[in-house]
C-alpha positions in Angstrom: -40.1 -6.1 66.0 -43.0 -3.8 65.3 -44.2 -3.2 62.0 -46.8 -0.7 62.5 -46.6 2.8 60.9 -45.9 5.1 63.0 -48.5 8.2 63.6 -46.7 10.4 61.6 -46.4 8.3 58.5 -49.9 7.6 58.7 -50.8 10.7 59.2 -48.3 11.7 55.9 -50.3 8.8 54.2 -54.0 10.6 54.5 -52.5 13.9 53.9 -51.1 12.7 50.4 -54.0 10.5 49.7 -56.5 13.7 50.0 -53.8 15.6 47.6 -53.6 13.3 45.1 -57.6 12.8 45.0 -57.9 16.4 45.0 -55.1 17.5 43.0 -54.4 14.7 40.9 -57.6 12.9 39.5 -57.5 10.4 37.1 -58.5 12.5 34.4 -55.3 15.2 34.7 -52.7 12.0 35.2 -54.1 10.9 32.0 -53.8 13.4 29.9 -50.5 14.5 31.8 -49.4 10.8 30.2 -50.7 12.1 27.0 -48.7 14.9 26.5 -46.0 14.1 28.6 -46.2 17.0 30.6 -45.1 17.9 33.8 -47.5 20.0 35.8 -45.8 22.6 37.4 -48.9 23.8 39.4 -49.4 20.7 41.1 -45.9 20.2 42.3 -46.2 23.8 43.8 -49.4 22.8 45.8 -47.4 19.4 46.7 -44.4 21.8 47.8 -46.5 23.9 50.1 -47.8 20.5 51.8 -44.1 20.5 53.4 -42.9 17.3 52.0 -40.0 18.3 50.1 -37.9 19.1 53.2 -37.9 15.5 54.4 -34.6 15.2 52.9 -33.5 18.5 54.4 -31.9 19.3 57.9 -34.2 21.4 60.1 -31.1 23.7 59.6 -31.6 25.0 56.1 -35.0 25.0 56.4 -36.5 21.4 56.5 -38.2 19.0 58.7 -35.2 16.7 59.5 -33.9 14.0 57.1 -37.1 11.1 57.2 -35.9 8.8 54.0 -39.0 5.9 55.3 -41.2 9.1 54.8 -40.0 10.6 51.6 -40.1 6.7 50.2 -44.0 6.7 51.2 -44.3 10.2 49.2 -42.9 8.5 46.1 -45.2 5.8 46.5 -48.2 7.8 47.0 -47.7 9.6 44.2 -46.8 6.8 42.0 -50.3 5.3 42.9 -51.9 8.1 40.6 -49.0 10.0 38.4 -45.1 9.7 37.6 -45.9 12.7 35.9 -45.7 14.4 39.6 -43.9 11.6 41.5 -40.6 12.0 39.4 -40.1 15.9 39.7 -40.7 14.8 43.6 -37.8 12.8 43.3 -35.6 14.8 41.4 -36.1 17.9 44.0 -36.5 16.3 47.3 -33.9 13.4 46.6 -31.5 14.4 43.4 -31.3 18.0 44.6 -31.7 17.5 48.3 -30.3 14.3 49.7 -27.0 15.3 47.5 -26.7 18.4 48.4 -27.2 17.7 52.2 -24.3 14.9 51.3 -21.9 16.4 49.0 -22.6 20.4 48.5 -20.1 22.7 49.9 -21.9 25.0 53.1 -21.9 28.0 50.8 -23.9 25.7 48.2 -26.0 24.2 50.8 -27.4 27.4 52.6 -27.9 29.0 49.1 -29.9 26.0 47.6 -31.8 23.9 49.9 -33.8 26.3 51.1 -35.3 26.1 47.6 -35.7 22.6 47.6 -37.9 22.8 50.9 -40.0 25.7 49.1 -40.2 23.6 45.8 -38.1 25.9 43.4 -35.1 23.6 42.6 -35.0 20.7 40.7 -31.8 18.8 39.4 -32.1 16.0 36.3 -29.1 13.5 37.2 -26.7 13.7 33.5 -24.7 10.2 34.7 -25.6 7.7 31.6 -23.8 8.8 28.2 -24.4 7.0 24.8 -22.1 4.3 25.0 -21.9 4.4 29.1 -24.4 3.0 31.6 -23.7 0.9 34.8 -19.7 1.8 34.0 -19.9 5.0 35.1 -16.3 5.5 35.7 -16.4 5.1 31.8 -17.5 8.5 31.1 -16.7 11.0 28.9 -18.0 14.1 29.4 -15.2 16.2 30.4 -14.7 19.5 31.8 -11.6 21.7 32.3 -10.9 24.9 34.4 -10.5 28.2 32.6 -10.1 31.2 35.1 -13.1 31.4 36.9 -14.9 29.1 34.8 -15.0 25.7 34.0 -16.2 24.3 30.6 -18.0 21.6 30.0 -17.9 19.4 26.7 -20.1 16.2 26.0 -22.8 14.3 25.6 -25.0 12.8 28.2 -28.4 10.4 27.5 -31.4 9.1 28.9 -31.3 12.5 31.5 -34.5 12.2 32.4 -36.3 15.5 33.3 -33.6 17.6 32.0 -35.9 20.4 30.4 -37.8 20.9 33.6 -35.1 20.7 35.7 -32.8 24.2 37.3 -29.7 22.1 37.0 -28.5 19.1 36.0 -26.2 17.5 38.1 -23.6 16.3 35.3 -20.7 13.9 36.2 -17.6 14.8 34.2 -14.1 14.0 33.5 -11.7 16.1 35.0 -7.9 14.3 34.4 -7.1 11.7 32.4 -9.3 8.4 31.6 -6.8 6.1 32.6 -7.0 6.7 36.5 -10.7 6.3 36.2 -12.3 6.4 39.7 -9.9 9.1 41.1 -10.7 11.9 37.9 -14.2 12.6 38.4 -16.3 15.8 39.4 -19.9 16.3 39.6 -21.0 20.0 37.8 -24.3 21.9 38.3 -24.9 22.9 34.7 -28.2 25.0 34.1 -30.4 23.4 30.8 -30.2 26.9 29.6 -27.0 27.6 29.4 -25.3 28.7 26.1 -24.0 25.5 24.5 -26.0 23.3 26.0 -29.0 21.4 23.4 -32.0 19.5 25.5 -33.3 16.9 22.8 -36.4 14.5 23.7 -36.4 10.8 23.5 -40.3 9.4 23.0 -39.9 6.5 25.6 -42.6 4.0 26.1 -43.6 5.2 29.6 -42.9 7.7 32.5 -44.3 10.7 30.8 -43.7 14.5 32.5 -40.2 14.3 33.2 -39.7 13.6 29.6 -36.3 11.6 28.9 -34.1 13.3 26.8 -30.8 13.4 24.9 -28.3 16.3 26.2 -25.0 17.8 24.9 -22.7 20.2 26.4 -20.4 22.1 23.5 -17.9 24.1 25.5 -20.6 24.6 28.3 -19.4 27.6 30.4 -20.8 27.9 34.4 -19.0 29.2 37.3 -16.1 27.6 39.2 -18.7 27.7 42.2 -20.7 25.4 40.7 -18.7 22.7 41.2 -20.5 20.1 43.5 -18.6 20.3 46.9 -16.6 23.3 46.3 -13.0 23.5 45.5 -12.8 20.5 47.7 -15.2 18.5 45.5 -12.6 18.7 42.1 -11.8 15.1 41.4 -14.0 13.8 44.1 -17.1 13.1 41.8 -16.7 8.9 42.4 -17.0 8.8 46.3 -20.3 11.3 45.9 -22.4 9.0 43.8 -21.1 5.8 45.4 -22.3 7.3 48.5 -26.0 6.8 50.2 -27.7 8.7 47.5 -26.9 6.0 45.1 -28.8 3.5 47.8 -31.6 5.8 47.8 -32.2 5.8 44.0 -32.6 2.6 44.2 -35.3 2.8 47.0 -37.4 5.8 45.4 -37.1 3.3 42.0 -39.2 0.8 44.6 -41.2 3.2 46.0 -42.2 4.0 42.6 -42.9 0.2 42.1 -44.8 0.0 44.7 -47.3 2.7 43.6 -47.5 1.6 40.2 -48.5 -2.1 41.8 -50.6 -1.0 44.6 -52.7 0.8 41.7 -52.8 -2.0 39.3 -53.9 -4.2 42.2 -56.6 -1.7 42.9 -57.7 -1.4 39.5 -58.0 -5.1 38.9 -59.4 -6.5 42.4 -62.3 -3.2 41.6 -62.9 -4.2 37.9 -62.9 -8.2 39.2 -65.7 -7.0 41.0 -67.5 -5.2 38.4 -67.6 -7.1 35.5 -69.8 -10.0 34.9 -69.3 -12.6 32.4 -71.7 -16.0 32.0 -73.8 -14.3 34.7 -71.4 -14.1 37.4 -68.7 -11.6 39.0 -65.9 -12.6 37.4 -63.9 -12.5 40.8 -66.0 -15.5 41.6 -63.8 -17.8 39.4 -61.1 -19.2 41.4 -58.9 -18.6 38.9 -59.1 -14.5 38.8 -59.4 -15.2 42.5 -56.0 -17.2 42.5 -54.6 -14.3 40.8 -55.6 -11.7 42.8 -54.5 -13.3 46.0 -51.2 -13.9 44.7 -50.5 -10.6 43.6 -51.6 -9.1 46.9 -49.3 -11.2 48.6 -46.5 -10.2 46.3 -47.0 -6.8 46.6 -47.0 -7.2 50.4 -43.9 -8.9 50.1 -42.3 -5.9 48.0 -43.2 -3.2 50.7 -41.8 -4.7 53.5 -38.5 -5.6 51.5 -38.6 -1.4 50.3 -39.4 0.1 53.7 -36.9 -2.5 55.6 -34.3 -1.0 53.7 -35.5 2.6 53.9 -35.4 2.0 57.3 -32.0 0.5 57.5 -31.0 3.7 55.1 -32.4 6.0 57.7 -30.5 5.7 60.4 -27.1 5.1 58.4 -26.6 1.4 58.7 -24.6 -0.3 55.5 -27.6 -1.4 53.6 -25.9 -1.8 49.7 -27.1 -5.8 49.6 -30.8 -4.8 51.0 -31.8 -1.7 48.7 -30.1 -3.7 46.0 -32.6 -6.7 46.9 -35.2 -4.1 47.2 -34.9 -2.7 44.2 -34.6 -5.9 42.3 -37.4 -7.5 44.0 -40.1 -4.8 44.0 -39.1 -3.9 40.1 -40.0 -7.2 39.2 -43.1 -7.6 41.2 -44.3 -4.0 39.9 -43.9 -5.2 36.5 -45.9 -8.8 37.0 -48.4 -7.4 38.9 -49.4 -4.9 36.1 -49.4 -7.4 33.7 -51.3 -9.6 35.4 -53.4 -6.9 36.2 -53.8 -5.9 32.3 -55.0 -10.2 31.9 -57.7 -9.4 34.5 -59.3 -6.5 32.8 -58.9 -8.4 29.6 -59.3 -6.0 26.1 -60.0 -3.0 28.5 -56.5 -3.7 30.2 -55.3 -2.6 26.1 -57.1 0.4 25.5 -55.8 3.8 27.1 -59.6 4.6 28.5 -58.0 2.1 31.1 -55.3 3.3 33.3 -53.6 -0.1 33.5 -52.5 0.1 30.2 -50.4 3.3 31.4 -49.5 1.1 34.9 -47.8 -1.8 32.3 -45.9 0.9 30.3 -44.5 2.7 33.4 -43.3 -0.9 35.7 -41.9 -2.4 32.4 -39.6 0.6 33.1 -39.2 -0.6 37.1 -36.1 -3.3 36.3 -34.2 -1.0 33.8 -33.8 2.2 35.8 -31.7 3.0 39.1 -29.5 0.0 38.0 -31.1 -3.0 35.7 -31.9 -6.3 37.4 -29.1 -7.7 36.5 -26.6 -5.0 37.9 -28.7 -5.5 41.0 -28.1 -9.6 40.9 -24.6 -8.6 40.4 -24.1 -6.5 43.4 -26.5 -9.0 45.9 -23.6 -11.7 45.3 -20.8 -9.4 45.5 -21.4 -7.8 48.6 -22.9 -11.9 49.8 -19.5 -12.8 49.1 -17.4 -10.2 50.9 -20.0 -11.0 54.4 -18.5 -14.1 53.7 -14.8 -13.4 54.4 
């Protein structure tokens, strides 16, 4: 086994690194935190580095599906903003990995391409107000009226809807009683008549603002139907497919970042700060601290990219990004905190990034599928190996 990063990921790591110093200095990500805006600018200049296409098929345009590389973009990005890496998601992954997996050829050639330039971005409307993990709960429904189909609801927590092209809305499409098997997925533009974008002030994860979103008698086009005609009823086998393993990796690879910058922040300050005329990192217990959550966090990125790699190249991998995603979540969120104990007072105050680092991992174990969903599916699929 050889865990070394290959040339071009390394290579992937510098070239973000010298963005996100450039680009994305502390100074914008805080005040992007601030007003929970989403800077459009930046994610152009990121676009033109060519990472959006490593979800996309050389085909339509991109550089060849890479999932181990897209997960080190998210992380990369994390280390500095979620203000940037969450649009990055929503293109690259929401828009691309599910178009690539479920759009219909006519869909695929006509949007994709827009993905690799970085002009298309989808907000995932899955969660409703009294449905989360039971997505086969929904209801959200939509019928077909000519060459239309219309769309009544209400969806919640859709993150990034008001800067997103379309959100990719899962819908009820026959009765509620066959649940799995009357379910489409419907691109519905945030502009469209009938459709209200409302925010919801959320502790963390600022730029792709969360928001509250109802359809009333929605109208689109029959073409926008995810999959085509084909796709009508087929909206259960699209998100139980490898996109909904993915979200669960970029929710690591977000984790990650969030850590890797906390740990930075508190093994830097450790350094820095002297208290009863000595470095505070010389006290064995800040030391004790610091080692352990280094270790941790070393932990958490081999668990994310073993299962990115595993993802790659198409192997069954629902336990492992499960584990990943359970594991690195809860390491993001210790780390931070622990982080915030190090810097003391200053870990409290928003002149100190950490205190943005704790408000984004608390986030980490809720999203992509809570811990416990995760625990839930790690001894389900433990017990079917075991048949």
């Amino acid at each position: 086994m050889d865990f070394t990063e290959p040339d071009h990921i390394v290579q992937l790591r510098n070239s973000l690194r010298r963005f996100v110093a450039k680009e994305m200095p502390r100074s914008d990500a805080a005040r992007w935190d601030a007003e929970n805006h989403f800077p459009r600018e930046v994610f152009a200049k990121l676009a033109a580095l060519g990472v959006m296409g490593l979800t996309i098929p050389e085909e339509y345009g991109g550089s060849g599906r890479d999932i181990v590389a897209t997960m080190v973009v998210v992380e990369e990005l994390s280390r500095r903003s979620l203000a940037v890496a969450v649009p990055y998601i929503m293109s690259a992954c929401y828009a691309g990995m599910n178009l690539v997996d479920c759009g219909s050829e006519g869909q695929k050639r006509e949007l994709l391409p827009r993905v690799v330039d970085g002009s298309l971005i989808f907000a995932y409307g899955w969660t409703e107000p009294d449905v989360g993990a039971d997505l086969a709960s929904v209801r959200t429904h939509a019928r077909r009226a000519g060459d239309k189909i219309v769309v009544s609801g209400a969806k919640r927590f859709c993150s990034g809807a008001a800067i997103s092209d379309y959100i990719y809305t899962l819908v009820r499409t026959g009765a509620k009683e066959d649940r799995h098997r009357n379910l489409s997925i419907v691109l519905i533009p945030p502009t469209a008549p009938g459709v209200t974008i409302s925010t919801i002030e959320s502790l963390g994860m600022k730029g792709a603002a969360t928001t509250d979103v109802a359809f009333d008698e929605v109208e689109v086009p029959a073409g926008n139907l995810v999959g085509g005609e084909a796709g009508w009823n087929q909206g259960w086998s699209m998100i139980m497919g490898i996109g909904l393993d993915v979200e669960k990796l970029e929710v690591a690879a977000m984790g990650v970042g969030i850590a890797q910058a906390a740990l930075d922040d508190a093994w830097a300050y450790a350094h820095q700060r002297t208290q009863f005329g000595e470095k505070i990192a010389s006290y064995q217990s800040v030391r004790h601290k610091l080692a352990d959550m280094k270790t941790s966090l070393h932990a958490a990125r081999l668990m994310l990219y073993h299962a990115a790699w595993l993802a790659d190249r198409h192997v069954p991998c629902g336990s492992e990004t499960s584990m990943a995603k359970l594991f690195v979540a809860e390491v993001a969120k210790s780390i931070a905190l622990e982080s915030q104990t190090i810097l003391g007072a200053y870990g409290y105050v928003k002149d100190f990034d950490v205190e943005r680092y704790v408000r984004d991992a608390l986030l980490m174990p809720i999203i992509g599928g809570s811990s416990a969903i995760q625990r839930n599916n790690i001894y389900k699929w433990s017990m079917e190996s075991r048949r």
